[in-house]
C-alpha positions in Angstrom: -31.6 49.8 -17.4 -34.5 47.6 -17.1 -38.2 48.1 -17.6 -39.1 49.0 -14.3 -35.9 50.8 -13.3 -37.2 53.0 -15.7 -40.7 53.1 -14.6 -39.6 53.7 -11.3 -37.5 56.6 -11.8 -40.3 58.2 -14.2 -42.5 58.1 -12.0 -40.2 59.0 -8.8 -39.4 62.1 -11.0 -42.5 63.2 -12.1 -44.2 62.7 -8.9 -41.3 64.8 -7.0 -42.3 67.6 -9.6 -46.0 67.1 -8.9 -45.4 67.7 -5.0 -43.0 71.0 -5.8 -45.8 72.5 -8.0 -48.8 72.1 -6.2 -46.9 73.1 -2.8 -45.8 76.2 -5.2 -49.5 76.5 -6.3 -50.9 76.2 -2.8 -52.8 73.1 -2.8 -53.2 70.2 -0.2 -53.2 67.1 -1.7 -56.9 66.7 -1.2 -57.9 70.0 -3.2 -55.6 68.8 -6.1 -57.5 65.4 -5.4 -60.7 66.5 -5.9 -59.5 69.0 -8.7 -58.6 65.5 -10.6 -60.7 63.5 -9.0 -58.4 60.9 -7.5 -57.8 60.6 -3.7 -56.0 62.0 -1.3 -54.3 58.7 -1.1 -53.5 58.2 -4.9 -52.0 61.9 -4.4 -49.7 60.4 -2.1 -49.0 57.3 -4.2 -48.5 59.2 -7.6 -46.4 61.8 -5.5 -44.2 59.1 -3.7 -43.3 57.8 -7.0 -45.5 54.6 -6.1 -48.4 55.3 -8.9 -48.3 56.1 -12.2 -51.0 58.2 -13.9 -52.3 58.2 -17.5 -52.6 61.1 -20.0 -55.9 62.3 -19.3 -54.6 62.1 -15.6 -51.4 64.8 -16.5 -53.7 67.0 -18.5 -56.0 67.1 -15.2 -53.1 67.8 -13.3 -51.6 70.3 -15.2 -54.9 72.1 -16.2 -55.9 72.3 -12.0 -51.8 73.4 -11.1 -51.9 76.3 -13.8 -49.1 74.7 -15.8 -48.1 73.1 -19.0 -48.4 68.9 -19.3 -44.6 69.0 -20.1 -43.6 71.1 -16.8 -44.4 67.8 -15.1 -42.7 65.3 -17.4 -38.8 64.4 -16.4 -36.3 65.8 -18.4 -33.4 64.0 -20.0 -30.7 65.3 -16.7 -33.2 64.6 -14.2 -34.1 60.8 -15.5 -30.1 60.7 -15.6 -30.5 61.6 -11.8 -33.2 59.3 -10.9 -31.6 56.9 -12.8 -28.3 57.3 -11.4 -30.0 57.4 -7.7 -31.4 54.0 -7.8 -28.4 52.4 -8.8 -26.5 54.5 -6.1 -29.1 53.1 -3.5 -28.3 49.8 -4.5 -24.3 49.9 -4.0 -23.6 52.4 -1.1 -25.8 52.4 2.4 -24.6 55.7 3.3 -27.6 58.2 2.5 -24.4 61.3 2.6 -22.5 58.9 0.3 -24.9 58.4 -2.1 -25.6 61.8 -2.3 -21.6 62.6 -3.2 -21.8 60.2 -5.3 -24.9 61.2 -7.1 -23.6 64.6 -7.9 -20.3 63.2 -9.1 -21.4 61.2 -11.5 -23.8 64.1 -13.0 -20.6 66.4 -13.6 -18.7 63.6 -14.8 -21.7 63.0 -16.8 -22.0 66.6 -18.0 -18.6 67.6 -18.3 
């Protein structure tokens, strides 16, 4: 996997777990904006995947969600399933085919 394959799916991960727990905690992207002191926009961005953010930046996050720093970080399975979905995206159009073959290749993967 390249560089930025990698960067992409890190931060595709961790921005998909940023969105689940501030929805979980409540917030709208502007509070957990101003909680951090980034925009709305940049809340979009870093949720989207688009952005990346910097240490001090997950210790905000973290801190204003009511979590741990590592609750937001990608685990080993799900960077396997980022990683996995990128390349899927890039062989098969079919957004229900990708998806079958996403979770095929996790229990193959697992088993």
């Amino acid at each position: 996997m390249s560089d930025s394959s990698l960067v992409t799916s890190v931060n595709s991960v961790f921005g998909a777990k940023l969105r689940e727990l501030r929805k979980t905690s409540g917030l709208t992207q502007a509070d957990l904006g101003d909680a951090v002191h980034l925009s709305r926009t940049a809340i979009t961005n870093i949720e989207s995947g688009n952005q990346g953010v910097t240490l001090e930046v997950l210790y905000l996050f973290a801190e204003a969600l009511k979590a741990q720093p590592a609750d937001l970080l990608p685990t080993n399975a799900e960077m396997l399933g980022g990683t996995l979905a990128i390349k899927v995206r890039g062989l098969v159009s079919n957004p229900l085919d990708q998806a079958a073959l996403i979770n095929a290749l996790i229990s193959t993967k697992r088993g």
